[in-house]
C-alpha positions in Angstrom: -36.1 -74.5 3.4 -39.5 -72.3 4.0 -42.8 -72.7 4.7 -45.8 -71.0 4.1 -48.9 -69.9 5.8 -52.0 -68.8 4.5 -54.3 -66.9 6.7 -57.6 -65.4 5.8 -58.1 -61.4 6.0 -61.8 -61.9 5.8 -62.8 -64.6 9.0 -60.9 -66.7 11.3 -58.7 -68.8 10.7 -60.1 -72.5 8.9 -57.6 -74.7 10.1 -54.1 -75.7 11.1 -51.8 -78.4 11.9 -48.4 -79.0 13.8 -46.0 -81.0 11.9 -42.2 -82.1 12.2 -40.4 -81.9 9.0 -38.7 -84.8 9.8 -41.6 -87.0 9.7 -43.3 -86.2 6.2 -40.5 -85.1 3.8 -41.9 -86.7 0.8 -44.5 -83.3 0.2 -42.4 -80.9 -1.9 -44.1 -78.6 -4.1 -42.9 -75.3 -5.9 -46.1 -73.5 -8.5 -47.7 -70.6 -8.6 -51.0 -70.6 -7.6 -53.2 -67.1 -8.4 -56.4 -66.6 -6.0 -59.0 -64.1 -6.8 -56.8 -61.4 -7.9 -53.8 -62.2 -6.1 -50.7 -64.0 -7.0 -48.9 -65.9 -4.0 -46.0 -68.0 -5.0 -45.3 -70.9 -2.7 -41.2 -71.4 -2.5 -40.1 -75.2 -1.3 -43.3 -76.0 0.5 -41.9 -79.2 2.5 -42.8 -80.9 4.8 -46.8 -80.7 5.4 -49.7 -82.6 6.2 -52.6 -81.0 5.6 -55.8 -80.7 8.0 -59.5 -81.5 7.1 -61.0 -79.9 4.2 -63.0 -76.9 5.2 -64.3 -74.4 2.4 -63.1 -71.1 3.3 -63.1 -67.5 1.5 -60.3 -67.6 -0.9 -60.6 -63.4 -1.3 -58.0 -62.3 1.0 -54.9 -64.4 1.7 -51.4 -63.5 3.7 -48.5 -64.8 3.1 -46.5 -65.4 6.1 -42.8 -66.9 6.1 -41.3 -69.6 8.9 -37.7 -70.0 8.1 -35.0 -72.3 10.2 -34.4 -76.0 9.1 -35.2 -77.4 12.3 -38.6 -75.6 12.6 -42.3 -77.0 12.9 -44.7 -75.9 10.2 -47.8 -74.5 10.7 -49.4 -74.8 7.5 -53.1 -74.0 6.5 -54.7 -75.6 3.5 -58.1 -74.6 1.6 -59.9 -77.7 -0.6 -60.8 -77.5 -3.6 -63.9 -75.8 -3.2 -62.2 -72.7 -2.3 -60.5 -72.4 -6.0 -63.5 -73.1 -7.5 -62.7 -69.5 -9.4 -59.5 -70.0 -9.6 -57.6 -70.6 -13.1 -54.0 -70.5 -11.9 -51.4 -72.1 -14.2 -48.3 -73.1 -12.5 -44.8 -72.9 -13.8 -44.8 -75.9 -15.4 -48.3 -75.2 -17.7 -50.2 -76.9 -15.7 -53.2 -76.4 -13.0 -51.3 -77.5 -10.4 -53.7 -76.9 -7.7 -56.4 -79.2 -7.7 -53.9 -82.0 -8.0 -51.6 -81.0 -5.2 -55.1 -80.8 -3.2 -56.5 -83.9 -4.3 -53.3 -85.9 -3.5 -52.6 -84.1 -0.3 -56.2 -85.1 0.6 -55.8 -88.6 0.1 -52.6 -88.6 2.1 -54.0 -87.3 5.1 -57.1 -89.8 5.4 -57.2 -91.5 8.5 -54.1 -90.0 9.8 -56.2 -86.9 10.9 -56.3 -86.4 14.5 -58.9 -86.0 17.1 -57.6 -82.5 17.8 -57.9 -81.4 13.8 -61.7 -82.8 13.8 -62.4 -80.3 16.8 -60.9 -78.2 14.9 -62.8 -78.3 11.8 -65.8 -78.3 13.7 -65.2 -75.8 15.6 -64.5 -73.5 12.5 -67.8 -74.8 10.5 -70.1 -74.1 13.8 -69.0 -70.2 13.0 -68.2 -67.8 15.2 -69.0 -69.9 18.8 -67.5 -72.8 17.1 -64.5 -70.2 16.7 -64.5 -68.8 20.1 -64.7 -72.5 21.8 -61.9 -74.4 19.7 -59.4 -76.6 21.2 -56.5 -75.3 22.9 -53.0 -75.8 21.4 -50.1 -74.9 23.2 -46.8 -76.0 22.4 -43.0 -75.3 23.6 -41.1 -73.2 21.3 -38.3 -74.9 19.3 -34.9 -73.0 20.2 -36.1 -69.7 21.6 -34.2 -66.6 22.2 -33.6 -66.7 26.1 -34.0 -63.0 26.2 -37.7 -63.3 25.6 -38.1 -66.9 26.9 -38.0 -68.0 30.6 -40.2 -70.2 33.1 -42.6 -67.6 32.9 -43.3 -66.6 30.1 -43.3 -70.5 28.8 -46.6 -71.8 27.0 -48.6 -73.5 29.6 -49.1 -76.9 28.4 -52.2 -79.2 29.2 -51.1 -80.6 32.3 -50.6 -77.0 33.5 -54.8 -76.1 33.2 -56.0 -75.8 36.6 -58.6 -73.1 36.1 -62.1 -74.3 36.1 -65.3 -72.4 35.7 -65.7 -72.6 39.4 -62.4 -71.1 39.4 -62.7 -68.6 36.5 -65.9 -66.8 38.8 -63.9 -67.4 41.9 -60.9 -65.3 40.2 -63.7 -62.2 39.6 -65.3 -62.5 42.7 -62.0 -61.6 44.6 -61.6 -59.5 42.2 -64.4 -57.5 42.0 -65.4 -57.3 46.1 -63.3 -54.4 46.8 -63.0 -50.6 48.0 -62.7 -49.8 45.0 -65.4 -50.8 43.3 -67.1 -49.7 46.3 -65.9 -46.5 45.5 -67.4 -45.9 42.1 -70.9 -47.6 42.9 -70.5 -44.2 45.6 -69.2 -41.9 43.5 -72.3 -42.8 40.9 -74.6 -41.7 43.9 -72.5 -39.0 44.4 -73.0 -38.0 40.4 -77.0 -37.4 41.5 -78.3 -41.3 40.3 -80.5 -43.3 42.1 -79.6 -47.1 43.1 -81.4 -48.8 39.6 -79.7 -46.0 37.7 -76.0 -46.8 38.7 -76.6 -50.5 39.1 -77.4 -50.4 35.1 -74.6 -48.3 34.6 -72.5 -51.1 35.8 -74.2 -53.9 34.3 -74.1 -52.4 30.7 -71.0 -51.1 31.3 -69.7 -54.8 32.4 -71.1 -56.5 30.0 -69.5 -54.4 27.6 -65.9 -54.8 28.7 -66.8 -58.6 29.2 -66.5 -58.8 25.2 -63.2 -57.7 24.7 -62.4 -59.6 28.3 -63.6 -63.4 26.3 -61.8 -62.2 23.3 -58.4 -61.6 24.6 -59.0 -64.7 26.9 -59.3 -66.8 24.0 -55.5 -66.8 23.0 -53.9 -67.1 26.3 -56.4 -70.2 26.5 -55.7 -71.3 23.0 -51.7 -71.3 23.0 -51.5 -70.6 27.0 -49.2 -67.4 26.3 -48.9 -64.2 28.6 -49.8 -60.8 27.8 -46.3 -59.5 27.0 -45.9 -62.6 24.6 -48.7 -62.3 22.7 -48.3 -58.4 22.4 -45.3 -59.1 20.5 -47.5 -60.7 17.4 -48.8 -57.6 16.9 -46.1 -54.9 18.2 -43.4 -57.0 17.3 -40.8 -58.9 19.5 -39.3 -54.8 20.7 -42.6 -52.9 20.0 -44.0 -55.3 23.1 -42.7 -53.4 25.1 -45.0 -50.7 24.7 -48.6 -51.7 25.5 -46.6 -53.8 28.4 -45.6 -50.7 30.2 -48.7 -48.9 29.1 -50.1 -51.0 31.3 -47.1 -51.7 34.0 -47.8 -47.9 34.4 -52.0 -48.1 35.0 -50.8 -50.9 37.6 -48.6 -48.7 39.4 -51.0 -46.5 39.9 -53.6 -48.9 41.0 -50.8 -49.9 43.7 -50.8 -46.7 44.5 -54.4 -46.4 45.0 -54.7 -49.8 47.1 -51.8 -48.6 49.1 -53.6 -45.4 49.9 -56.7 -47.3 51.3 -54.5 -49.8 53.0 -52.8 -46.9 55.0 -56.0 -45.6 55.3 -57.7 -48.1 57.4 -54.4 -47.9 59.6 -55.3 -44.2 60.2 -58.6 -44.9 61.1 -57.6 -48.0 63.3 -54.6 -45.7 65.3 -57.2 -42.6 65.2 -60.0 -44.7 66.6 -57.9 -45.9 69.0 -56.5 -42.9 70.1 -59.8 -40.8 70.4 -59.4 -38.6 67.1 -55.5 -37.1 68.6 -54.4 -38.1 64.5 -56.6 -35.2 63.4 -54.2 -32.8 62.3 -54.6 -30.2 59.5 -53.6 -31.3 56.0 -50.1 -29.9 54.4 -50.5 -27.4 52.0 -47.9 -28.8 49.2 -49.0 -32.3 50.1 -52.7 -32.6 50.5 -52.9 -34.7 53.2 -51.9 -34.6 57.0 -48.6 -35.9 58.4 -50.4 -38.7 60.4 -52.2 -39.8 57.2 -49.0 -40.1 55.1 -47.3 -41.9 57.7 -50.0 -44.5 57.4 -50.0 -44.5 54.2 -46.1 -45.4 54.0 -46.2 -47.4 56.8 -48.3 -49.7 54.3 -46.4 -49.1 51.9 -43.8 -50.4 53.6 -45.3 -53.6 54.4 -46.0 -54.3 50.9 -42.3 -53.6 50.3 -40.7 -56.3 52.9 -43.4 -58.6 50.9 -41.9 -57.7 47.6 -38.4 -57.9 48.5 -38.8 -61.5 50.5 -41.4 -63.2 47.1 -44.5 -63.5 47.0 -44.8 -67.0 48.1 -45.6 -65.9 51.9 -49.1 -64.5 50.6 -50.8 -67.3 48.7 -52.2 -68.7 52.0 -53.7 -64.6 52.9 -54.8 -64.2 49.4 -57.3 -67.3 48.9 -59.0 -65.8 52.3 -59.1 -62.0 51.0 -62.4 -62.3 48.9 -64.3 -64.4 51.4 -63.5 -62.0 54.0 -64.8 -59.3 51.8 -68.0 -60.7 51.4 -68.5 -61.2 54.4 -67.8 -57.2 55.3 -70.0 -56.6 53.0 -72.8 -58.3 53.8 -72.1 -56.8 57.6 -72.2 -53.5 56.2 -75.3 -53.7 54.1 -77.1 -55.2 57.1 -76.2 -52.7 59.2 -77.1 -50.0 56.7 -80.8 -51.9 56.7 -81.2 -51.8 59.9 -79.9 -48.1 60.5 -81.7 -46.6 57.7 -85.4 -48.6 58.5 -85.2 -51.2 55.9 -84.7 -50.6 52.0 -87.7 -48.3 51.3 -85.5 -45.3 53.2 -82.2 -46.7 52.3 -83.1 -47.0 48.1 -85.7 -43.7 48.4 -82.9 -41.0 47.6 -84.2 -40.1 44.3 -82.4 -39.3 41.1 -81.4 -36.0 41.2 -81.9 -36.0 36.8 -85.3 -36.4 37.2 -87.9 -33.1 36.8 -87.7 -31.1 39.8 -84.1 -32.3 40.8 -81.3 -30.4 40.4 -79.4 -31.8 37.3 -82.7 -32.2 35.5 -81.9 -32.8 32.0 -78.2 -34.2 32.3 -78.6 -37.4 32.5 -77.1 -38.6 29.9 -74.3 -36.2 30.2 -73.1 -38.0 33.2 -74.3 -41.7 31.5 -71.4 -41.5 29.6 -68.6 -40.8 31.4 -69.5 -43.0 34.4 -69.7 -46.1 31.2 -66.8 -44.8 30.0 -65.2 -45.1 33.6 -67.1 -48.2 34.7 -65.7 -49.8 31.5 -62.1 -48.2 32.4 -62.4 -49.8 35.9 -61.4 -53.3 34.4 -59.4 -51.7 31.0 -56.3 -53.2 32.5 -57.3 -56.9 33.1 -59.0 -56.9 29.8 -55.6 -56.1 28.3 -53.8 -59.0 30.6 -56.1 -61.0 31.2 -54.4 -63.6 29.2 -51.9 -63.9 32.1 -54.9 -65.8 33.5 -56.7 -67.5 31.3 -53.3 -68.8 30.5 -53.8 -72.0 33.0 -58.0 -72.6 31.5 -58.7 -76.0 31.3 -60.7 -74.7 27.6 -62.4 -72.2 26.1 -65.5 -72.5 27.7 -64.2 -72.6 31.0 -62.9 -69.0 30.4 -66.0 -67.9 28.9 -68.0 -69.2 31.1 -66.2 -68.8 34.5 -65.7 -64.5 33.4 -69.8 -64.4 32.5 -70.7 -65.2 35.5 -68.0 -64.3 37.5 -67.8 -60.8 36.0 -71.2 -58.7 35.1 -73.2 -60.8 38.2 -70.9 -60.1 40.8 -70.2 -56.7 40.0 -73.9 -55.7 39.4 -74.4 -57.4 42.9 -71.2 -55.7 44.8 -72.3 -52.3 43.4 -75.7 -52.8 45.0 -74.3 -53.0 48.5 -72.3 -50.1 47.5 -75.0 -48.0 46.2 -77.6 -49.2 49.1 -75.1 -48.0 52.1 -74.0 -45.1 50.3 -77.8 -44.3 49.6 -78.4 -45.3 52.9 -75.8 -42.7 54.5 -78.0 -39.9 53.2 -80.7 -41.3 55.6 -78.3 -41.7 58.2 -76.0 -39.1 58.3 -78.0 -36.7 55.8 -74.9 -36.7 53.5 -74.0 -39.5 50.8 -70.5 -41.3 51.9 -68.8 -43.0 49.6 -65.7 -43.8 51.5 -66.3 -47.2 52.8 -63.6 -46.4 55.4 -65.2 -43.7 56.3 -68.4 -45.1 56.8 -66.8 -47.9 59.0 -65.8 -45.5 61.4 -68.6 -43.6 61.8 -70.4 -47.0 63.0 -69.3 -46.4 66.6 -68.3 -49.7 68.9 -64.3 -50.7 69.6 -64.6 -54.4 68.1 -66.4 -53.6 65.1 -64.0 -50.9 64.0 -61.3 -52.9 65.0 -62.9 -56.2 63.0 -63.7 -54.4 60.0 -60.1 -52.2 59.4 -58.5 -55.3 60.1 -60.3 -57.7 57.3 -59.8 -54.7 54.6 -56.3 -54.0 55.6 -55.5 -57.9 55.0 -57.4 -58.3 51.8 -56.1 -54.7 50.4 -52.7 -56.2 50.9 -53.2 -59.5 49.3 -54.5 -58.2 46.5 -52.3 -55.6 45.6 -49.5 -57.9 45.7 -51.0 -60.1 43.3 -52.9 -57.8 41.0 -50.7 -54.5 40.8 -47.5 -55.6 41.6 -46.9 -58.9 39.8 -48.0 -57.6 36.3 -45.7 -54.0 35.9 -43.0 -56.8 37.0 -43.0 -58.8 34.7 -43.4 -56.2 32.2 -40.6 -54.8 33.0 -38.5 -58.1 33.6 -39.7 -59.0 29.6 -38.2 -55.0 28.9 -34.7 -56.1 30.3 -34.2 -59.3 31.9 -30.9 -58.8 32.1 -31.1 -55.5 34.1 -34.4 -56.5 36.2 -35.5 -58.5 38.6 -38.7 -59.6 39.7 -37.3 -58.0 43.1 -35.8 -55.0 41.4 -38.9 -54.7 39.5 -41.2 -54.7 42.1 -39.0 -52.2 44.0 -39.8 -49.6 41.0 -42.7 -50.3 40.8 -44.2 -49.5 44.3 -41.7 -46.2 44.1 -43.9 -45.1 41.5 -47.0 -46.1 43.4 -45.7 -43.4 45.9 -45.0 -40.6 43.1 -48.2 -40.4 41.2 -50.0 -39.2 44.9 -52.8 -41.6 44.8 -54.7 -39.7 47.4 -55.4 -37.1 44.9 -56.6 -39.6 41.8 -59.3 -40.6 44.3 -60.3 -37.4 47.0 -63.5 -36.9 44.9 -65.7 -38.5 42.6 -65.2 -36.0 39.9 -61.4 -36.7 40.1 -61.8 -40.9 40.5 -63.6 -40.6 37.2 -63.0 -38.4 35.0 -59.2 -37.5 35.6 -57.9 -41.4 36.8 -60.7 -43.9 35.3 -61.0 -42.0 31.9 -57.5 -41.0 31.4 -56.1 -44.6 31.4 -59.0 -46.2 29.5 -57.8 -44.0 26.9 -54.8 -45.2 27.2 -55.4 -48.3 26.7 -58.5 -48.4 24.7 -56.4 -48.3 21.6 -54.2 -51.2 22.7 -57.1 -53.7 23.1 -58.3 -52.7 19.7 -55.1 -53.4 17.9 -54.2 -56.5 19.7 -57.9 -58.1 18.9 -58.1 -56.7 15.2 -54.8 -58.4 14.9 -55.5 -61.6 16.8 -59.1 -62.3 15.1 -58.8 -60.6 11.8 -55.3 -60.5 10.5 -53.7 -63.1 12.1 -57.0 -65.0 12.2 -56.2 -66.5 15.5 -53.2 -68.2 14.7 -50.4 -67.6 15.7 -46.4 -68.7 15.2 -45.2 -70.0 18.5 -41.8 -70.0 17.7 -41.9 -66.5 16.1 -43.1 -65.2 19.5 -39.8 -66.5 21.1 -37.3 -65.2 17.9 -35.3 -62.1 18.6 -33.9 -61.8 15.0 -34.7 -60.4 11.8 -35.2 -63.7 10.4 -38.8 -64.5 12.8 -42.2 -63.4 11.4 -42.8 -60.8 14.4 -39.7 -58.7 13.8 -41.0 -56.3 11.9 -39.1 -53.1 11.2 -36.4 -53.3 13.4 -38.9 -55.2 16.2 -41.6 -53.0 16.0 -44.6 -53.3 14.4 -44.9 -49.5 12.3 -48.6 -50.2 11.9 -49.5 -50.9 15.7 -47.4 -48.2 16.6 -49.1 -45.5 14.5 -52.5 -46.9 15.0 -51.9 -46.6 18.8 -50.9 -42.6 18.5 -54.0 -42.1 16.0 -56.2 -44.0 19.0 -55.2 -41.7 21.6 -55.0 -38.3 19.8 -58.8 -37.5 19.6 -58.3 -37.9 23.9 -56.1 -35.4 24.5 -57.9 -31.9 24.0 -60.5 -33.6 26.6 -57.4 -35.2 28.6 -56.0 -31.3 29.0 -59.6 -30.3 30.4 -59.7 -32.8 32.7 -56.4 -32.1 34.3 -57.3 -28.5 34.2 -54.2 -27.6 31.9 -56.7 -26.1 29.0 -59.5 -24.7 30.0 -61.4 -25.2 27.4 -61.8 -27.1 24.1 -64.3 -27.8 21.7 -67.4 -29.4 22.6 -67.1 -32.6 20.5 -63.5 -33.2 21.8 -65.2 -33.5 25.4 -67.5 -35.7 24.0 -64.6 -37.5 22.4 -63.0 -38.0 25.7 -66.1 -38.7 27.6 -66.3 -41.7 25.9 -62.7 -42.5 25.5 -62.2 -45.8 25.7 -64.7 -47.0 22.6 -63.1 -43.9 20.8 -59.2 -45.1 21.3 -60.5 -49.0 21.0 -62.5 -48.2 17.3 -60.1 -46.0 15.8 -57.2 -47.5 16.5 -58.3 -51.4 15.6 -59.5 -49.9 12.3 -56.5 -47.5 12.2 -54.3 -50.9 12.7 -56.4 -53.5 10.1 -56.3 -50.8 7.5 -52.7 -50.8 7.5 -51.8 -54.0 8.1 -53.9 -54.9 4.7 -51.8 -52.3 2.8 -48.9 -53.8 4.2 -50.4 -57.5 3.0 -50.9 -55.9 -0.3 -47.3 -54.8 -0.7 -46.2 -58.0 0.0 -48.0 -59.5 -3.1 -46.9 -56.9 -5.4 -43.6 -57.6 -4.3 -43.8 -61.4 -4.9 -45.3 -61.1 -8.2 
């Protein structure tokens, strides 16, 4: 037996409703029913209980197919209003669909639940009706235990812990960092002034905090992870993809935590040992001997972590932001008090400005640094289902990532901007190394106090942000060949390989060769994943599809990859890559509008490939119907 699902093209999705075959058997229905233009012919409809009646836009229906006996249905119905054009005749002669409706209607009555009146509210309050529905999860009926395991399980009611406390809390440890300490100084080191780079951040931030709510809302919806609800789109094999996308930006972030964790060890042995660690840098390497010993000797630490769980952190990690704030607010009072109080410390004028050096190119250095602010947090804004996951609702992740996110940032990049600025006045050069800065400060205990704090918050959070996520994603490649042991052993190996100390030894190569040439990476992903989630899927998705490894589930695809996706990721990135060559100095030089292309490659790769991906995917729809009728 089969069921059927229709799911608007146009808008979100109108309604829904869970049902058990078993319960309701006496609904059986076989017709034709012809909407707008397009025929959809309903086979052995059975089993279904229909939500409230919402009106909806009959223009655009998909026809998606849940096969297996034992299956729930997930069935969406339209009232009569919605065929108000409509003169379908079914099978039999007759115009079967206002009766089928009508009765259907009457059946359902009182039986509706609280849940399906949120629901319809939600969908007639429009789009923040849509974006704060009631959440849904529910355990998958037989699932393929290749792509199901504690893990990757829907996280049911009782498993919401995240408040909007909580939600803030989350970005605030996120976002107090080195860094994000780094670009607020690399924006100084661009030639802005304080106000300048602070709106950089802010606009850039509350840009990326769209697509951050929007991919929120279905691991808060139907509590799934990142590589699970990547498989609606790329299909149950094509997952895979966007997961190590972005299993490779995370190793490289390890990497780039790792080198500031070994880092402050240099400074800490070197200030301890009166500057004897100052050896010349090797050629072929880039860095001194004593510096890459710290920075393995780090690495290293994290390693013992990884191999014994991560269990041994939790404790470190819930102290890691405080103690970070706390720095920080050390810093920037030191910085005051060194530099004479703000007016010196925030008096380094823009250097765009007439009579400056880069007067005129402003805006040629607005860009990029959006691009790359927006970059900065292109990776959570991909998996950042993985936390909103355990929200107690929607507004709770809303909420807790509008404040948590564009405040806190703006905020942190003001101490960064006001110490770098305030460097200028200090040391008559802009640093924006905080490590650096820290041990120019002179005094044992200080030095000492301050390495120590970011050595312990480096480590906690690298554990938990850039180790964590690349494992799993490769666990969900192969869980027969990894471990979350053997995949966090990879995964800080190629922490070590991509040379982190070069992504980050200047501004100009933190942003446009590192920042930039990830978000364009994953730009595209984003864009698919949400056209697919909001528009063609209409924010519903198939639970049980998203555990079924077979031919037979409604997210195999061709072969288990998702053609459209796939192709509307290549046509994302493509317009990058002439600017991607520049910037890693293997073309010298391109076009003009393919810099500006890559200058702003993240909104490039995320608008050409969502439109790449709906485009096809209503093709695809189309063929279907031609086929069925």
């Amino acid at each position: 037996m089969q069921a059927l699902c229709f799911t608007s093209l146009q808008r979100p999705v109108f309604a829904s409703h869970h049902v058990n075959h078993r319960e309701h058997d006496e609904y059986t229905h076989s017709r034709w029913v012809c909407i707008s233009h397009i025929r959809v012919r309903k086979l052995g409809w059975s089993s279904v209980v229909p939500p409230p009646p919402l009106t909806v836009d009959p223009l655009r229906w998909k026809l998606c197919e849940y096969g297996g006996e034992s299956r729930e249905r997930l069935v969406s119905v339209v009232t009569s209003a919605a065929f108000d054009d409509v003169g379908a005749i079914d099978d039999e002669g007759s115009s079967g669909v206002d009766s089928f409706q009508n009765s259907s209607l009457k059946e359902e009555g009182a039986s509706s639940s609280s849940t399906d009146r949120r629901t319809a509210a939600a969908a007639a309050a429009g789009f923040w009706g849509a974006l704060l529905e009631p959440i849904c999860p529910r355990t998958p009926i037989s699932p393929n235990l290749s792509l199901y395991n504690k893990d990757f399980a829907p996280t049911m009611e009782d498993g919401r812990i995240l408040s909007v406390h909580d939600m803030a809390s989350l970005w605030v440890g996120l976002v107090v960092g080195v860094p994000t300490y780094y670009m607020a100084g690399s924006l100084v080191e661009m030639g802005m002034s304080w106000w300048q780079g602070i709106l950089v951040v802010l606009v850039a931030n509350v840009l990326v905090l769209i697509p951050m709510v929007l991919s929120g809302h279905a691991g808060t919806k139907f509590g799934v992870p990142f590589p699970v609800l990547a498989r609606a789109s790329f299909g149950i094999r094509g997952a895979n993809v966007p997961s190590l996308l972005r299993a490779l930006v995370a190793c490289g972030w390890f990497g780039i935590q790792t080198w500031i964790g070994g880092q402050a060890i240099f400074q800490l042995l070197n200030t301890l040992l009166n500057g004897l660690l100052e050896w010349p840098a090797i050629s072929w390497l880039g860095i001194s001997a004593p510096e890459f010993g710290s920075f393995m000797l780090f690495w290293l630490l994290q390693v013992g972590i990884i191999w014994n769980g991560i269990e041994s952190i939790r404790e470190l990690e819930k102290y890691s932001a405080p103690i970070l704030i706390v720095l920080s607010v050390a810093l920037l009072a030191w910085a005051y008090t060194k530099a004479g109080g703000f007016g010196p410390m925030l008096s380094t004028p823009s250097q765009f400005v007439h009579g400056g050096p880069k007067v005129g190119q402003f805006w040629q250095a607005f860009f990029p640094a959006l691009t790359a602010n927006v970059g900065f947090w292109a990776t959570l804004s991909l998996n950042i289902p993985d936390f909103t996951r355990y929200s107690k609702s929607q507004a709770d992740q809303l909420m807790g990532q509008a404040i948590g996110l564009p405040l806190f940032m703006a905020a942190f990049t003001f101490v960064g901007l006001a110490v770098t600025s305030a460097t200028v006045v200090i040391f008559g050069r802009p640093i924006s190394d905080p490590i650096e800065v820290l041990s120019l400060i002179g005094g044992f205990f200080p030095i000492i106090l301050s390495l120590i704090g970011v050595i312990l918050a480096t480590l906690t959070t690298n554990i938990a942000a850039n180790v964590v996520a690349p494992a799993n994603a490769l666990v969900n490649l192969n869980p027969r060949i990894f471990s979350f042991r053997r995949a966090g052993m990879l995964t800080a190996v190629l922490g070590v390989l991509l040379a982190p100390w070069r992504l980050i030894q200047s501004s100009q190569g933190f942003i446009f060769t590192w920042l930039i040439g990830y978000s364009a990476l994953l730009g595209p992903v984003g864009g698919i994943i949400l056209v697919d989630y909001f528009s063609v899927r209409g924010r519903d998705l198939d639970i049980d599809g998203l555990y079924q490894g077979d031919e037979k589930g409604p997210y195999w695809h061709t072969r288990g990859f998702n053609v459209s996706a796939l192709v509307a990721l290549v046509t994302g990135i493509l317009p990058n890559v002439p600017g991607f060559l520049v910037a890693v100095g293997a073309k010298k030089q391109v076009p003009r509008a393919f810099t500006l292309l890559y200058d702003n490659a993240w909104f490039v790769g995320f608008c050409v490939a969502g439109l790449v991906y709906w485009i096809l995917s209503l093709q695809h729809t189309e063929r279907l119907y031609m086929r069925e009728t």
